[in-house]
C-alpha positions in Angstrom: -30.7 -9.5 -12.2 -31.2 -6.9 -14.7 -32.8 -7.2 -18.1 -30.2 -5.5 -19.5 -27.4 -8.2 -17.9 -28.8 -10.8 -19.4 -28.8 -9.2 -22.6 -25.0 -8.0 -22.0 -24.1 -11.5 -21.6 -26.4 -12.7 -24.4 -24.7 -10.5 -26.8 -20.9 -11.9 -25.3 -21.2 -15.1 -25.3 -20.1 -17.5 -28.2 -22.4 -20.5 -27.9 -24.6 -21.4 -30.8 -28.3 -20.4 -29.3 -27.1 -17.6 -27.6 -27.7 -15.6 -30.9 -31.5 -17.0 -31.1 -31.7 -16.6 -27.3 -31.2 -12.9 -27.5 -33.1 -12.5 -30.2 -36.1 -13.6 -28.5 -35.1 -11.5 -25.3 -35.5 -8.9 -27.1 -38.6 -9.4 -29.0 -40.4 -9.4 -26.0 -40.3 -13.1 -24.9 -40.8 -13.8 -21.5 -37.9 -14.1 -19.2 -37.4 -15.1 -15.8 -34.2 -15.8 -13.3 -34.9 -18.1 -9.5 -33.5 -16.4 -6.7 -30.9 -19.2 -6.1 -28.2 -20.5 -8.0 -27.9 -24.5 -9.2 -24.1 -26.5 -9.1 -22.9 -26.5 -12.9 -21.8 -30.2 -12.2 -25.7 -31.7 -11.4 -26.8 -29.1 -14.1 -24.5 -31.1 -16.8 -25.5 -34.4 -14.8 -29.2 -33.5 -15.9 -29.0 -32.8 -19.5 -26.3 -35.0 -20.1 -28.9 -37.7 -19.1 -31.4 -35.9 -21.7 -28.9 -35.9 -24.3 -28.1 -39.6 -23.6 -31.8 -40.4 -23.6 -32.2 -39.0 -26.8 -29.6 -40.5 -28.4 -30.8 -43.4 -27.3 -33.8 -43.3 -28.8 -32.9 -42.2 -31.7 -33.6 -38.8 -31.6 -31.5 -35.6 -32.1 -31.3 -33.3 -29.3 -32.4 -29.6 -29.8 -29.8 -27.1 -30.8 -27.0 -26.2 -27.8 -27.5 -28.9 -25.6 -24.2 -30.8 -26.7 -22.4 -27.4 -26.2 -24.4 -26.4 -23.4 -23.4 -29.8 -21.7 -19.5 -29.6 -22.5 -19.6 -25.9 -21.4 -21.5 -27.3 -17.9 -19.0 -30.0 -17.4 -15.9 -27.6 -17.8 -17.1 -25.5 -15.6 -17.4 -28.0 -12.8 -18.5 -27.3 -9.0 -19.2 -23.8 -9.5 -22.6 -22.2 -9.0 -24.7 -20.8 -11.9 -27.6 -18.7 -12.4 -30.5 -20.5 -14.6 -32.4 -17.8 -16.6 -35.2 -18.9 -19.0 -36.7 -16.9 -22.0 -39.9 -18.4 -23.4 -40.8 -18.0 -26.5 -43.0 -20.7 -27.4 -42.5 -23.6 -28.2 -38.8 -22.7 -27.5 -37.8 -21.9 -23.6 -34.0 -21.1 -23.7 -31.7 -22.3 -20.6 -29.5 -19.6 -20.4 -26.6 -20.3 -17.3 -24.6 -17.7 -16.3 -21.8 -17.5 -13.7 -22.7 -16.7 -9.8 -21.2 -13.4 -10.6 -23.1 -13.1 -13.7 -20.1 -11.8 -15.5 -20.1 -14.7 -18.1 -22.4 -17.0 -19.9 -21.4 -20.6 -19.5 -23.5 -21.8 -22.0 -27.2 -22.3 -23.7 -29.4 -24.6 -25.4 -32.9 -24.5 -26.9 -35.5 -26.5 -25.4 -39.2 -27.2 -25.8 -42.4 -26.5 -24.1 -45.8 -27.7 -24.4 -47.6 -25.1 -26.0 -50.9 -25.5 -23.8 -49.2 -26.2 -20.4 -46.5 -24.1 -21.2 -44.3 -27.3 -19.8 -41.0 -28.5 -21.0 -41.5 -31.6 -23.2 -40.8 -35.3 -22.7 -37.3 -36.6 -24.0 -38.9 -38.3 -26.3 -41.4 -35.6 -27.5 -38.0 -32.5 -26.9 -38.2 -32.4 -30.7 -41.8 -30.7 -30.6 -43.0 -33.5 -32.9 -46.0 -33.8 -30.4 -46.1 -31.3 -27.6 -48.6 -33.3 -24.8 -46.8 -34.9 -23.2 -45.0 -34.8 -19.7 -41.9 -34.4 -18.7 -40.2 -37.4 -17.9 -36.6 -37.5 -16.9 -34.6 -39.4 -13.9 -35.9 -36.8 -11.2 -39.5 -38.3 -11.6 -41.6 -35.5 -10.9 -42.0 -34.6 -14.0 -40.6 -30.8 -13.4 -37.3 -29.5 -13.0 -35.6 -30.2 -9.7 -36.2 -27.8 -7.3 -32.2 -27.1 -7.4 -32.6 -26.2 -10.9 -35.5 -23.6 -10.6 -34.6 -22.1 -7.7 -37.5 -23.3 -5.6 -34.8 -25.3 -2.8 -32.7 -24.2 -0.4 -29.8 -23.4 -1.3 -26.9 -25.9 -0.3 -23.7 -24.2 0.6 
């Protein structure tokens, strides 16, 4: 994918970080799009569970994710491309359509400014940015279906 599609779609899409996302495309962030595309249903399954777990605690989850969530679920079992743009501390999730015609949504994370890592749930705020991920995948990274790094499974 192009530089300039993700931009196109950045600029089209309605979602409340897809504004800051762009921005930082274009400043110069880094940006990067796996190979292989990730089922919008587990992708909502994921951050819903981050969004739960932050709730849970107590905490309020970074901008998008709510939205980005929603926009996930409605889209169901269709296949998405997962683009990041890193602009520490803020890595944007940007998914886009299989076709990448549309933007089905975005939401601001955190990373770890030294490990350049996405935060723990409880640490997603950036209020202290050493510690590990920790979600219900356990290996403290993104599943491989979300980065790209698995087979795909059609």
């Amino acid at each position: 994918m192009a530089f300039d599609t993700l931009r196109t779609l950045l600029a089209h899409d309605d979602s409340t970080c897809a504004p800051p996302a762009l921005d930082a495309l274009l400043s110069g962030a880094e940006w990067k799009l796996p190979s292989r595309t990730a089922s919008a249903r587990l992708l909502r399954d994921i951050w819903s569970f981050r969004q739960e777990t932050l709730l849970e605690m107590g905490r309020q989850p970074l901008p998008g994710l709510a939205e980005a969530v929603e926009r996930l679920g409605a889209a169901g079992d269709v296949r998405v491309h997962v683009a990041f743009i890193t602009d520490a501390p803020r890595r944007f999730h940007v998914y886009m359509s299989e076709d990448l015609t549309s933007c089905v949504g975005v939401w601001e994370g955190r990373i770890n400014r030294g490990t350049n890592q996405p935060t723990s749930p409880d640490t997603v705020t950036g209020d202290s940015p050493t510690e590990p991920v920790s979600a219900p995948h356990s290996t403290g990274e993104f599943p491989k279906e979300v980065t790209g790094d698995a087979p795909a499974d059609r």
